[in-house]
C-alpha positions as CSV (number, residue, x, y, z in Angstrom):
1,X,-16.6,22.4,-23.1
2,X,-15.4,19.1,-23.5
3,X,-11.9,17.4,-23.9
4,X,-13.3,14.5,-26.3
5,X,-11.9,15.0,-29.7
6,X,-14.5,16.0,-32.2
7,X,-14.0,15.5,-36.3
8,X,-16.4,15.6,-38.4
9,X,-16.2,15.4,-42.1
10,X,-17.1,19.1,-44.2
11,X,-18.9,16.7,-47.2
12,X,-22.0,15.0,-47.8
13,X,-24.0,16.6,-45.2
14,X,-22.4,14.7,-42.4
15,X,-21.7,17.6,-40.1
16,X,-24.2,17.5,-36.6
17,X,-26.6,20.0,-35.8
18,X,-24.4,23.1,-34.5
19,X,-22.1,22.2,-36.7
20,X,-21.1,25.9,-39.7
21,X,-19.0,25.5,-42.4
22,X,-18.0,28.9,-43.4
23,X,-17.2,28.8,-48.0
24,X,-13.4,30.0,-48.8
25,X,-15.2,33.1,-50.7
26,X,-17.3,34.4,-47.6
27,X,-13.9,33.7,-45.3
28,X,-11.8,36.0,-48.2
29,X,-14.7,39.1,-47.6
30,X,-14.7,38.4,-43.8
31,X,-10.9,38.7,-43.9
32,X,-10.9,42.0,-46.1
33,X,-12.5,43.7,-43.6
34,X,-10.1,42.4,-40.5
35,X,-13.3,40.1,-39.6
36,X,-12.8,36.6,-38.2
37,X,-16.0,34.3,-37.3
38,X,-16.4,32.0,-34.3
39,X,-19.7,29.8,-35.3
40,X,-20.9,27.0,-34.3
41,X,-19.2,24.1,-32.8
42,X,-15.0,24.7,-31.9
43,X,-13.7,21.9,-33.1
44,X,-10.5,20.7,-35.2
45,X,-11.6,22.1,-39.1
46,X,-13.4,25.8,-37.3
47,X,-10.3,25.8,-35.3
48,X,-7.8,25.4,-38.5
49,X,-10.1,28.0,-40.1
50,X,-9.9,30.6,-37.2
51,X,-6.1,30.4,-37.4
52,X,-5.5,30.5,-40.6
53,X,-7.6,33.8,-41.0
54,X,-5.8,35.3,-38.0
55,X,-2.5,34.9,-39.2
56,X,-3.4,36.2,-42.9
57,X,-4.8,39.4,-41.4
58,X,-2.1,39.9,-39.2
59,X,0.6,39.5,-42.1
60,X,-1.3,41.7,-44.1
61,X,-1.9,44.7,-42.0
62,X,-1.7,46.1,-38.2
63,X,-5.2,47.4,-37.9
64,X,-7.9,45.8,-35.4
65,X,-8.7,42.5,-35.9
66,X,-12.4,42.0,-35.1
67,X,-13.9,38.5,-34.3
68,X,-17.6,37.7,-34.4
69,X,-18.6,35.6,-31.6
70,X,-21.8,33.6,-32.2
71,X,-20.6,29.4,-30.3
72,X,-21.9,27.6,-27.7
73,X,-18.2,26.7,-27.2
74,X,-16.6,23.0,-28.1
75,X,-13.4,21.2,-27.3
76,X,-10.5,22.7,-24.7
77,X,-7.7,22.0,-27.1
78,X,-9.1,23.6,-30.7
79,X,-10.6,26.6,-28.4
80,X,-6.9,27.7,-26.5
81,X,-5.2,27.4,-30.1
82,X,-7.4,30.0,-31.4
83,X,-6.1,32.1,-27.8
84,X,-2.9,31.3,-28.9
85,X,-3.8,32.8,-32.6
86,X,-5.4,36.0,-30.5
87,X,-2.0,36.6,-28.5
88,X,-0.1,36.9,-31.5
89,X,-1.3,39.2,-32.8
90,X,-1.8,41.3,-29.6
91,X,2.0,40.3,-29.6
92,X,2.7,42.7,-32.9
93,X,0.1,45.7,-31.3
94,X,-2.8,44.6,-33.0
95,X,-5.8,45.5,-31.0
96,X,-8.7,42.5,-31.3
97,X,-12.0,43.3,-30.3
98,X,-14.3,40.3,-29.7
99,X,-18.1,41.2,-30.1
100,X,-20.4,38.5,-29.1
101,X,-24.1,38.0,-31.9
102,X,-26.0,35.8,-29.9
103,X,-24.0,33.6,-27.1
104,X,-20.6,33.3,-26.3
105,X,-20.8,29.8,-24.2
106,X,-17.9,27.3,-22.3
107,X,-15.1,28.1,-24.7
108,X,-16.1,30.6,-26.8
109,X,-16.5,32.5,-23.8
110,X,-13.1,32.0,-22.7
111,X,-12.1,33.1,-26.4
112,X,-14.0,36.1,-25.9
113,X,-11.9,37.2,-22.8
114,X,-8.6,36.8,-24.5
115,X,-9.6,39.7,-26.6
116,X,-8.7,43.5,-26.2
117,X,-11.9,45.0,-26.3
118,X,-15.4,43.0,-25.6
119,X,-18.6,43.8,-26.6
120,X,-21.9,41.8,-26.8
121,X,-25.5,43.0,-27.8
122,X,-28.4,43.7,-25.2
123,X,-29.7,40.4,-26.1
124,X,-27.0,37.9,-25.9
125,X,-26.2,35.8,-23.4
126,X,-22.4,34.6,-22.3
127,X,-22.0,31.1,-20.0
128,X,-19.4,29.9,-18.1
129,X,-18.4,26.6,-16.6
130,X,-15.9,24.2,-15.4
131,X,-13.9,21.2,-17.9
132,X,-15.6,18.3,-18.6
133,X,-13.6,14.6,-19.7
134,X,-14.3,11.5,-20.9
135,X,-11.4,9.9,-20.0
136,X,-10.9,5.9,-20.3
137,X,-8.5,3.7,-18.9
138,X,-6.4,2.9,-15.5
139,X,-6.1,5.5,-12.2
140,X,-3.3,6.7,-14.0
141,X,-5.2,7.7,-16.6
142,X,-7.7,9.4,-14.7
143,X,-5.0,11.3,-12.4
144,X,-3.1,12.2,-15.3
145,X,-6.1,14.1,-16.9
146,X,-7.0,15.6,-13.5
147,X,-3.6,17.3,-13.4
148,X,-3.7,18.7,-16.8
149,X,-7.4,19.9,-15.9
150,X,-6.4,21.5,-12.7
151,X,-3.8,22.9,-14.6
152,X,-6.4,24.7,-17.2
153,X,-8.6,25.3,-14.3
154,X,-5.8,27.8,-12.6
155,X,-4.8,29.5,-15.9
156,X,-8.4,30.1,-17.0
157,X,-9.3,31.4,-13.6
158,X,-6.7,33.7,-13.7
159,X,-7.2,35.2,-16.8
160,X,-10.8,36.1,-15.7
161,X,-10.2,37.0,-12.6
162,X,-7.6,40.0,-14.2
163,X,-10.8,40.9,-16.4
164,X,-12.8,41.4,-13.9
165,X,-13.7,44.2,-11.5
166,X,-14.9,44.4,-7.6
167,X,-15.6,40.6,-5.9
168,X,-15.5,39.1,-9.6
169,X,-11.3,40.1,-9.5
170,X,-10.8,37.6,-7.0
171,X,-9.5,34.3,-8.4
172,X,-11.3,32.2,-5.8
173,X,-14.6,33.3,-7.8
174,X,-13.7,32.1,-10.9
175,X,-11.9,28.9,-9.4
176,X,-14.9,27.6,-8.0
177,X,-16.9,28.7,-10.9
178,X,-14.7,26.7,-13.1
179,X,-14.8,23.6,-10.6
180,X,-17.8,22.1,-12.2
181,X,-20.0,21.7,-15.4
182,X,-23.1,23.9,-14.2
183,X,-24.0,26.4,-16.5
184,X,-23.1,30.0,-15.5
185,X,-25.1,33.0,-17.5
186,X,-25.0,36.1,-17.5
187,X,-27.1,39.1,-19.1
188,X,-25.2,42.2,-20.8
189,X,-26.0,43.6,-17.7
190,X,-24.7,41.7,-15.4
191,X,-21.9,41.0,-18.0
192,X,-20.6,44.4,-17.9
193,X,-20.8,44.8,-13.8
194,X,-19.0,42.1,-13.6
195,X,-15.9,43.1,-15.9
196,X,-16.4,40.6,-18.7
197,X,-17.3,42.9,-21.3
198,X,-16.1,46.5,-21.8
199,X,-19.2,47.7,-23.6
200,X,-23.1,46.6,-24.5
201,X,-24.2,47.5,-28.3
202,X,-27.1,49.1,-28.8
203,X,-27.8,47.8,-32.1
């Protein structure tokens, strides 16, 4: 996952390759049926989208609130907003289950944790790594985004490390795991050894 900010337009075919844009009508069925959907690139519009049908859900009813994971992740800031969507409405007791179709990568991995109850299939694939940047300017630049990195570094290692179970608990684990941008994967297997899932699907 990456800090640069990432806009791309939703009209004449401009968006890149990774890039979903889910129609208002298949959003409204999703919704009926307490379903949100993570696709794609996490950015500033999927983001806005993720939100939005969050916080209709959660007005409208208290049952669970399942999201459907299928993002090789995207931008820090867009990806902890959607957290922040997921915590409130753990904050009014609604339970949200996050169920991975395919990969949940860099920060859609992270969103995945955030959730209640995680599943993924036998097939899929989660991947963790460390905050990228492509800061410009001065030292004071650069120290300025180190701080606020390290500072995401700690409260992302700490939520996974409460996730987790045995050695994987430890937030010296996820600390170093997190110190770096090399691609972490893990099976469903090793997924649910470790504590980042609470259950495989076997469908």
């Amino acid at each position: 996952m990456d800090r640069k900010s990432r806009m791309f337009r939703r009209l004449n075919n401009s968006e890149p390759k990774g890039f979903v844009i889910i129609e208002e009508d298949e959003r409204k069925l999703l919704r009926e049926s307490n379903m949100v959907l993570i696709c794609g690139e996490i950015e500033d519009c999927s983001a806005q989208d993720f939100i939005e049908d969050i916080y209709l859900i959660m007005n409208k009813n208290s049952e669970p609130i399942t999201i459907l994971i299928a993002s090789d992740g995207g931008n820090v800031e867009q990806g902890l907003a959607c957290i922040r969507a997921i915590r409130k409405a753990q904050e009014k007791g609604i339970k949200v289950i996050g169920s991975v179709h395919g990969a949940a990568m860099s920060m859609a991995f992270f969103i995945l944790q955030a959730c209640d109850v995680r599943k993924m299939g036998q097939l899929d694939i989660l991947m963790a790594h460390g905050i990228t940047s492509f800061t410009h300017g001065d030292l004071r630049n650069i120290e300025a985004e180190q701080k606020l990195m390290k500072f995401w570094q700690a409260k992302i290692a700490s939520m996974l490390a409460s996730r987790c179970k045995n050695d994987y608990s430890k937030l010296e684990f996820w600390t170093a795991i997190l110190s770096d941008n090399k691609p972490n994967y893990y099976t469903s297997t090793e997924a649910l050894e470790m504590g980042l899932i609470d259950e495989v699907a076997q469908n």
